[in-house]
N, C-alpha and C positions, 0 to 999 in steps of 0.2 A: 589468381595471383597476379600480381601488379608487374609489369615487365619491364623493366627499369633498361636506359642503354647502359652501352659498359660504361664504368666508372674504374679511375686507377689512382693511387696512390702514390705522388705527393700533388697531381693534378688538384685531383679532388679529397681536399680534406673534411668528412662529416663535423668534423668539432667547429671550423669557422661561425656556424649561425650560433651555436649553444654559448659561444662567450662573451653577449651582455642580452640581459635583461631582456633592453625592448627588442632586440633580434628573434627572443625565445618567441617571445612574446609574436611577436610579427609571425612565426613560420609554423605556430602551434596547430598539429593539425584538427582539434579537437576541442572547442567551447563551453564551459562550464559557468551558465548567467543562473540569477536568483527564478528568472523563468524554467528552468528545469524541474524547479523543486515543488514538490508538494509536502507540508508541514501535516502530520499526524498529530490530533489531538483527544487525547481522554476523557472523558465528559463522568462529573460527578456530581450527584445532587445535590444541594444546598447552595449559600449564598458567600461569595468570597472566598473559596474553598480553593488551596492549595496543598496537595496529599501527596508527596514524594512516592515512586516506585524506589522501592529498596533494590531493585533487581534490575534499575535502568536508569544510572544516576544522571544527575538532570534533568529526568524526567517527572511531570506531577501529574496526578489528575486533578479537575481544573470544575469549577462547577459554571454553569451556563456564560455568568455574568464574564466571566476571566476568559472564557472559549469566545466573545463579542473582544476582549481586547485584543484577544490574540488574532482574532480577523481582521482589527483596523491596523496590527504590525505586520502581519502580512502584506496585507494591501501597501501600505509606508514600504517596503522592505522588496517591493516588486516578487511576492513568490504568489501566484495566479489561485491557488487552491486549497482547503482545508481536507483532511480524510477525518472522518468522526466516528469514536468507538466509544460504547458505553459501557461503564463498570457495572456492575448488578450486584448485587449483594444476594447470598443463598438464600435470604426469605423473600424473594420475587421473582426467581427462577421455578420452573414448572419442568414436566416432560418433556412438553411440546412447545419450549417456548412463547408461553402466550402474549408474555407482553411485547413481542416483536410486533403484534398486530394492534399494539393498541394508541391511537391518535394522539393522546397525551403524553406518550414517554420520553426520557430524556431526551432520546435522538431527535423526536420531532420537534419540543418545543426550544433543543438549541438552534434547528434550522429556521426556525419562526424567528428566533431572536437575531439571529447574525444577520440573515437575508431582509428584517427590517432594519439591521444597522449598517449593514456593510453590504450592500445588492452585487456591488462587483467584485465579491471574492467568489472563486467558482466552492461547492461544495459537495462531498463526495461522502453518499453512505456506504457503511460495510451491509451488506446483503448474506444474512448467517444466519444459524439458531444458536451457536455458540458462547453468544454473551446470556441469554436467556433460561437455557436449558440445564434442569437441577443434575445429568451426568454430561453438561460438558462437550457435548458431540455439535458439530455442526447441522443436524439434522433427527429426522423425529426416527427414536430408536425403540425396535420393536422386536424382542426374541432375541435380543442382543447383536441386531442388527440393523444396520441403518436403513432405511425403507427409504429407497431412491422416491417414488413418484408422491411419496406423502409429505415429503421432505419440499418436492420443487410445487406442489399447489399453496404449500404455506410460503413460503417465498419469493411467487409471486404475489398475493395477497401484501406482503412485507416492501416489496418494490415497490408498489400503487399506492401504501400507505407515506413513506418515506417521501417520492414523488409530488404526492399532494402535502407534504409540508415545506417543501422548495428545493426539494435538491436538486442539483443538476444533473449530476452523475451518479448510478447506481452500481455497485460494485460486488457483484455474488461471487461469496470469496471459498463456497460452501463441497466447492469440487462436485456436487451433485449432477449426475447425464440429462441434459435434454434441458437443463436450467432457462437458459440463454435465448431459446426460443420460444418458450412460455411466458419468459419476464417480459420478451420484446411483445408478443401477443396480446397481456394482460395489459401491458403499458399503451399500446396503440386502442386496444378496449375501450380505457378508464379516459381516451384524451390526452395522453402525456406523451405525445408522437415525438416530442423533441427532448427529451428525458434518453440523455444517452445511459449506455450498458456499456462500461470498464469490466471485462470480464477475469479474473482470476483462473486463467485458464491453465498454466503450470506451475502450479501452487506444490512445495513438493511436502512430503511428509518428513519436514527437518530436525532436527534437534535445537531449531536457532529459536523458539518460538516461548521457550519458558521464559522470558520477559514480560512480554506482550499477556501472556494467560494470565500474569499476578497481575498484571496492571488492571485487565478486566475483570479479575472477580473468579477465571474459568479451572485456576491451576489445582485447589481442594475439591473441587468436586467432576474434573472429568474423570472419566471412568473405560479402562484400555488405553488405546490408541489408537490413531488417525489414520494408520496402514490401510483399510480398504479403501478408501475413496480419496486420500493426499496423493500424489505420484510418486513413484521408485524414486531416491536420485541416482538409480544407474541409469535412468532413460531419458533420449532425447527426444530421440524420431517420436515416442508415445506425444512427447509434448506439441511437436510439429503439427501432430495428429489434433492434438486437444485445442489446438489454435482454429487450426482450421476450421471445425467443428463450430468453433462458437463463434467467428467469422461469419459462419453462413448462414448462423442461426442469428443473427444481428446483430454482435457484438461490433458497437464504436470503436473498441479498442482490446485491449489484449495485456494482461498482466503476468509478470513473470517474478518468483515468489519461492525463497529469499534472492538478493540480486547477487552477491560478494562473490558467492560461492555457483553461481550458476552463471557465470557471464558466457560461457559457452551459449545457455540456450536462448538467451538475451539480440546475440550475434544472430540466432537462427531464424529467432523471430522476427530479429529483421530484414533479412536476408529473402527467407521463404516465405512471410505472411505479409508485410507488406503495410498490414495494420499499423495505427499511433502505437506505443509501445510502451509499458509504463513498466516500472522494478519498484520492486518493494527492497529495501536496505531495513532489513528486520530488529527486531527489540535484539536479539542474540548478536548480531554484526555490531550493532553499536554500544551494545554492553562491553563485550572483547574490547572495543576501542579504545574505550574509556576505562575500563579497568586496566587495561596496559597501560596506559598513558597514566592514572593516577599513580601506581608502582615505580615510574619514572622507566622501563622496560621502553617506550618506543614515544616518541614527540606526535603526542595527541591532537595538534593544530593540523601537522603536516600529514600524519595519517587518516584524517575526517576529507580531506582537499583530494588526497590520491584516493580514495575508496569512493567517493562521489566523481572524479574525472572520469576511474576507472569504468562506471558503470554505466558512463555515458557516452562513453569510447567506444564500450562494446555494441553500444546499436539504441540504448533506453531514452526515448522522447521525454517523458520526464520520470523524477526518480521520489519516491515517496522515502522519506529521510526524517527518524528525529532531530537527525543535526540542521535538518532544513534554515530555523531561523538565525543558528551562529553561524551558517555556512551562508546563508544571504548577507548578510551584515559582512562578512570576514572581505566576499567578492563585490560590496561596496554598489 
C-alpha cells in the first residue's frame, strides 16, 4: 500500500486538479492508446460477406476479403494486432476436430491473405478444438470425457500448422495441462523458434461466452459444460498457479479470460507473474454494453471508455476488445 505524508483539509484540496480538462488530463494516472488494443475478428467463408451476430450487436462475421480490410484499418487506426476465430458450420465439424489440422482452412488462408496485404499487423490464432468439434468441447472427448494428452498432441500439430501460415502469435485457449510446453517443443521442432505462445492461462468457466459460441458456429452443438477443464471463478491463487505453470512452460505471455468481471486476477498477474499480460473483454461484456446502452439504461460511449480504462488500470498490457476499432477511432 502506497504511504502517502499527511495531507489536511483546506491545505489540501483533492478536487483542485479534477476541475479542467487538461488538468485531468495532465495527472491521469493511467493510459488508454489504440496500442492497447487488440481487434477480434470472425472469419467466414465466401466472398464480401458480412453476417451480423444477433447475440453481439455490431458484431459481423466477415469472409477473408473484409478480415484484409479490416487489417489495413487497424493498421490506419494504430491498433498493433488482429485475434482470428473461425465459424464452422455442423457439416465440417468432426469428433476430433479434424479440419483444425488442415493447411487449407479458413484460418490459414485468412493468415496468407492479410500477411501478404498487411505484413505489419501482428496476428494471433485461437489454438482450440472448439470451433471444429461436432460436441463443442475444446478438446478430443472420449467416454464423456476430455482426454487431457490426446487433446495437447492435436494441438500442437494445430500450432505448427497455424505458424507455417504466418501467424505471429499462438493462443491455446483449450485450458488443456501440459499444453504450453508441447506447443513451445513442437514450435522449436518445426523451426518456428520465434512464433510466440499467448497462453490462455485463467480462462474461467463463465457465463459471459454465449456470444462468442453463436458467432462461431459452437452454441447448437456443444454438448455439457466446460466445468472440468475452464477454472472456478471462486479461484485465484489456482489462477497464480496456472500462470506460473505455462510461464515456465514458455509462455511469451499470459491471458486472462473474461477481463470485467476478473480484474482482481488481472492485478495478480501482474503483480506475481511479471509476464506481458493480455485480457480478453468477452462477446458477454460487450453484449451487456450494448444492450444497455441501446435501452437508453446507461451512455454506451462512456461505458465502452470506463470498462476499457478499467482493465488496463488493473494491470492488462493489452486488452483484446470488440469495441477495439470504435474505441481506436473515439481516442483518435
Amino acid at each position: 500500500m502506497t504511504n502517502f505524508p499527511p495531507r489536511n483539509f483546506p491545505r489540501t484540496r483533492l478536487r483542485r486538479p479534477r476541475q479542467a480538462e487538461w488538468s485531468r488530463r495532465l495527472v491521469a494516472e493511467t493510459r488508454l492508446t489504440p496500442a492497447d488494443l487488440i481487434w477480434p475478428i470472425i472469419l467466414r467463408e465466401g466472398a464480401g460477406v458480412r453476417e451480423p451476430v444477433a447475440s453481439l450487436p455490431g458484431v459481423e462475421r466477415v469472409s477473408i476479403d473484409l478480415a484484409v480490410e479490416a487489417a489495413r484499418a487497424a493498421r490506419d487506426l494504430g491498433v498493433p494486432a488482429l485475434a482470428l476465430f473461425p465459424f464452422t458450420g455442423p457439416e465440417h465439424r468432426s469428433p476430433r476436430g479434424d479440419l483444425a489440422l488442415d493447411r487449407g482452412n479458413l484460418m490459414c488462408r485468412a493468415a496468407e491473405a492479410i500477411k501478404a496485404a498487411v505484413p505489419d499487423v501482428g496476428l494471433i490464432a485461437d489454438v482450440a478444438l472448439d470451433p471444429y468439434t461436432d460436441h463443442g468441447h475444446d478438446g478430443v472427448l472420449v467416454g464423456g470425457e476430455i482426454d487431457n494428452d490426446a487433446t495437447v498432441e492435436i494441438l500442437v500439430r494445430q500450432a505448427i500448422v497455424q505458424a507455417g501460415a504466418g501467424y505471429d502469435v499462438v493462443a491455446p485457449s483449450d485450458m488443456m495441462d501440459g499444453r504450453v510446453g508441447a506447443i513451445r517443443d513442437g514450435l522449436e521442432a518445426a523451426g518456428y523458434k520465434n512464433t510466440q505462445i499467448v497462453s490462455y492461462a485463467a480462462k474461467y468457466a463463465s457465463a459471459l461466452y454465449g456470444p462468442y459460441r453463436d458467432a462461431i458456429g459452437a452454441s447448437g452443438v456443444l454438448k455439457g459444460d466446460k466445468r472440468t477443464y475452464q477454472m472456478n471463478p471462486a479461484n485465484t491463487d489456482e489462477a497464480v498457479h496456472e500462470m506460473a505453470l505455462d510461464v515456465a512452460e514458455g509462455a511469451d505471455g499470459v491471458m486472462v479470460k473474461p477481463a470485467g468481471f476478473y480484474l482482481d486476477v488481472i492485478r495478480r498477474a501482474r503483480v506475481e507473474i511479471g509476464a506481458p499480460t493480455y485480457a480478453f473483454q468477452v462477446s458477454g461484456e460487450c453484449a451487456m454494453i450494448e444492450a444497455a446502452g441501446a435501452n437508453g439504461w446507461i451512455d454506451r460511449d462512456r461505458a465502452v471508455m470506463e470498462s476499457l480504462m478499467a482493465i488496463k488500470r488493473a494491470g492488462a498490457d493489452a486488452i483484446i476488445s470488440y469495441f477495439a476499432p470504435w474505441a481506436a477511432r473515439a481516442l483518435g
